[in-house]
C-alpha positions in Angstrom: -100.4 14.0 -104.0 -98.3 10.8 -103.9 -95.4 9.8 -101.4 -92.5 7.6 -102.3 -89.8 6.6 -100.2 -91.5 6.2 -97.0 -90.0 5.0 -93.5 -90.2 6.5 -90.1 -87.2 8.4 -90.6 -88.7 10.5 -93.7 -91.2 10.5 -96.7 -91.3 12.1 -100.3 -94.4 13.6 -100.7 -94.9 14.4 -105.0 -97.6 16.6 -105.8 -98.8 17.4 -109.2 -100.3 20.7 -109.7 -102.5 21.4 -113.1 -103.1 24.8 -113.4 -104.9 26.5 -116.0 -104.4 30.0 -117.8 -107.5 31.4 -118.9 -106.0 35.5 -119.1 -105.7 35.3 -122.7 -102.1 36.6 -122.0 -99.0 34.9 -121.4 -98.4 34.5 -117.5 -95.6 34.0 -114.7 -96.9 32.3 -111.6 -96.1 31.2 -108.1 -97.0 27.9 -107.0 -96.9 27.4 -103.8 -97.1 24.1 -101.6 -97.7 24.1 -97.8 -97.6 21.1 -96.0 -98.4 21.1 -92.3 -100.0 19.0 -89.1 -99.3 19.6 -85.7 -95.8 19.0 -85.5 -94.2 20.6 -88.4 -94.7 22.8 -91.9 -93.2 22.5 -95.0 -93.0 24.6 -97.7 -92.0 24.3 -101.7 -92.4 27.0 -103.9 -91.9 27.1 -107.9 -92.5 30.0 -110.4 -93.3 29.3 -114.1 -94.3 30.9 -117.1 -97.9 29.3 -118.9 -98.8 30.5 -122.5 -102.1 31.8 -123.1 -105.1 30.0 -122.5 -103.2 26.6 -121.7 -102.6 24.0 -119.4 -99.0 23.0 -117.6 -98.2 20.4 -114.7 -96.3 21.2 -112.2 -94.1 18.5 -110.3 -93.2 19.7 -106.6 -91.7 17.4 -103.9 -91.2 18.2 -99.6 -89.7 15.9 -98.0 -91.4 15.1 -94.7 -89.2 14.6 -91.7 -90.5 12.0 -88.9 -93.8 12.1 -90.8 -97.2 10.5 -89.1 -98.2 7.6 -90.9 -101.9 7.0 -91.5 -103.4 3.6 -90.5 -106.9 2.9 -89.0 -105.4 2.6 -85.7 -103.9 6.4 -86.1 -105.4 7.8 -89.0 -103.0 11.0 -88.8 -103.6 13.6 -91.6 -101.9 16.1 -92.8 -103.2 19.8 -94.5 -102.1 20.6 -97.8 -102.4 23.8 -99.0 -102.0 24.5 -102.8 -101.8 28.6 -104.0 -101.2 30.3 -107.0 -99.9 33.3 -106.7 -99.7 36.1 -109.6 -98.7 40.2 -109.2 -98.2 39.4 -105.4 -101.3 38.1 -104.5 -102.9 35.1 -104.3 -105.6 34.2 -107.3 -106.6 30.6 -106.8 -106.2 28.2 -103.6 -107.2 24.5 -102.6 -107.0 22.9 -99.3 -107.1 19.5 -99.0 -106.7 16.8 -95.9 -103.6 13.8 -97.3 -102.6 11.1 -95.3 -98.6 9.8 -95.8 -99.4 5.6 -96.0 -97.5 3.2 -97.8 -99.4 0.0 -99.1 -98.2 -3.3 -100.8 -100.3 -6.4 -102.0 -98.1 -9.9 -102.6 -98.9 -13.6 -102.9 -96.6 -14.6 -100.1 -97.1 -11.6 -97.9 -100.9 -10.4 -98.2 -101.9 -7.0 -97.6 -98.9 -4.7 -95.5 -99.7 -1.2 -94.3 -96.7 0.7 -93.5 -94.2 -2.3 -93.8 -96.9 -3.8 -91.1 -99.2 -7.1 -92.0 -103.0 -6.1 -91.4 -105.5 -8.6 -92.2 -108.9 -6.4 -93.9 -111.6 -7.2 -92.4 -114.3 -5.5 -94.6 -117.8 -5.1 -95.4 -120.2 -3.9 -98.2 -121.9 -0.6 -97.7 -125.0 1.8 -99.7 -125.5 4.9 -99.3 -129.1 5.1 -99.0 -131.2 4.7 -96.1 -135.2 4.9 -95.9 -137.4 7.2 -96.9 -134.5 9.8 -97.8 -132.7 7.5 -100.4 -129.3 8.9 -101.2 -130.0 12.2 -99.5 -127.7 11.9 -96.4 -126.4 14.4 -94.7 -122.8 14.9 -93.6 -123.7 14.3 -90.3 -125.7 10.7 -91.4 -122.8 9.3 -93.1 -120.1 9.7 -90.0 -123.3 7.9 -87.9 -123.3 5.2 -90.5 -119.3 5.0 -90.6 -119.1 5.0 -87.3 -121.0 2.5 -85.9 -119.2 0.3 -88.7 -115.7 0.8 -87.3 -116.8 0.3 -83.6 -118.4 -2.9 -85.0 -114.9 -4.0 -85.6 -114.4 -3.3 -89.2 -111.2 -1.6 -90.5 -112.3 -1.8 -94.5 -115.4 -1.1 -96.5 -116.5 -1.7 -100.1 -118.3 1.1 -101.5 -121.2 -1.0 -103.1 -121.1 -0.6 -105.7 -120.5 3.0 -107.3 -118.4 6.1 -106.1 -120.1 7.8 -102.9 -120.6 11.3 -101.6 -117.1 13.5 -100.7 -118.2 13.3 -97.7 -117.5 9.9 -97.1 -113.9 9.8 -97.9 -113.2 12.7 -95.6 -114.5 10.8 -92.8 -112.9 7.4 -93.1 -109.7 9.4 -93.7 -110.6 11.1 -90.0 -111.7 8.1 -88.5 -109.4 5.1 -90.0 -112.0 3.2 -92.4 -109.9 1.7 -95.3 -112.1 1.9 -98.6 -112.5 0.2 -101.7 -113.5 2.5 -104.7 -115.6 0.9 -107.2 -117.1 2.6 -110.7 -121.0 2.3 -111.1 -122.5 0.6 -114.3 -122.0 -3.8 -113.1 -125.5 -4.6 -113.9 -125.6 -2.9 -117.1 -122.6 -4.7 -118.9 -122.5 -5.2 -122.5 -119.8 -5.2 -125.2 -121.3 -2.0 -126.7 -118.6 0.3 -127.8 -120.2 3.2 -126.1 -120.8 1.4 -122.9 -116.9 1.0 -122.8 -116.0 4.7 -123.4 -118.6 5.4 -120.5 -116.9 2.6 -118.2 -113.3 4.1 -119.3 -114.9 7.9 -118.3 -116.4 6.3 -114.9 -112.6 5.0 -114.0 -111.3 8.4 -114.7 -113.2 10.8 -112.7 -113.4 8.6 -110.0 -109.5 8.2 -109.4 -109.0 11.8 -110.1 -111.8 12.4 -107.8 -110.7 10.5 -104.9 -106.9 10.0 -105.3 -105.7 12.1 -103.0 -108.1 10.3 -99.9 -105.4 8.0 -97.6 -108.4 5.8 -96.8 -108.6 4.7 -100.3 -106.5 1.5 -100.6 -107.7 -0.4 -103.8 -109.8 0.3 -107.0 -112.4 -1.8 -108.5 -112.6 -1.2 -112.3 -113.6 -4.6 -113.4 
């Protein structure tokens, strides 16, 4: 999910949708895109034909009227329902929380969110806390976030790996602005293998956490 053309009077939101035959059979589908918050829904809809036990993309676009920007000050989201419909009923579905933002990073500027200057003002932050290690509940990690943004924070690094789904979900409710880094630092080497791993790592975490309006910048170094 990626908007374009974003102002107070509208917003392009793009969303790509892979879907995936498996029937063994050549099949005609609906895809269907619902886009909704408090104020309005919005609706695309696209049939297509997929071979056989194959993959197709499909490009969609609604064009969001007025929308609600996201910013930590008014981290407005948006529900995005995906369904794929096949013999008039529905076979596969995905809900998801966006967020419509628009960033840009310049020399002579700095960071602007939503044509606005906003100065980051960010700290590092692990996962783990005593005696449970990584084991934190859903509940733990909004206690942790929390407490971070009333400390006056707006941004945090995610030292130094991808964290739980969890956390993006609640910095996208709550207005955190993240940094999404791939694990692996300590162990670099110029070992062939190590690469393809690092390469992998970058992958599944952008596809992972992509869609997340809290995410403003990738670490990949």
């Amino acid at each position: 999910v990626h908007p374009e053309n974003i102002s107070s009077a509208s917003a392009d939101v793009l969303i790509k949708t892979q879907v995936k035959n498996s029937t063994g059979v050549k099949s005609s589908i609906i895809v269907k895109q619902v886009l909704f918050n408090g104020a309005q829904k919005l609706e695309s809809t696209t049939e297509v034909a997929i071979d056989a036990n194959s993959v197709k993309d499909i490009d969609q676009q609604i064009k969001a009227l007025h929308p609600n920007l996201w910013s930590p000050d008014e981290p407005n989201l948006y529900t995005l329902n995906t369904e794929i419909w096949s013999n008039g009923r529905i076979t596969d579905k995905v809900s998801q929380k966006v967020g419509i933002r628009k960033l840009s990073f310049t020399r002579a500027g700095g960071f602007k969110l939503n044509d606005i200057a906003v100065k980051i003002i960010g700290t590092n932050r692990h996962q783990d806390c005593p005696y449970i290690g990584n084991a934190l509940s859903e509940e733990a990690q909004f206690r942790d976030l929390r407490r971070i943004k009333k400390a006056g924070f707006n941004f945090v690094r995610l030292s130094h790996y991808p964290q739980d789904p969890s956390v993006y979900r609640i910095c996208d409710s709550i207005g955190l602005m993240l940094g999404d880094p791939i694990p692996g630092w300590q162990f670099f080497n110029n070992n062939d293998l190590f690469k393809t791993r690092v390469y992998s790592d970058i992958r599944n975490m952008i596809r992972r956490d992509r869609n997340h309006p809290s995410v403003i910048m990738w670490e990949v170094s």
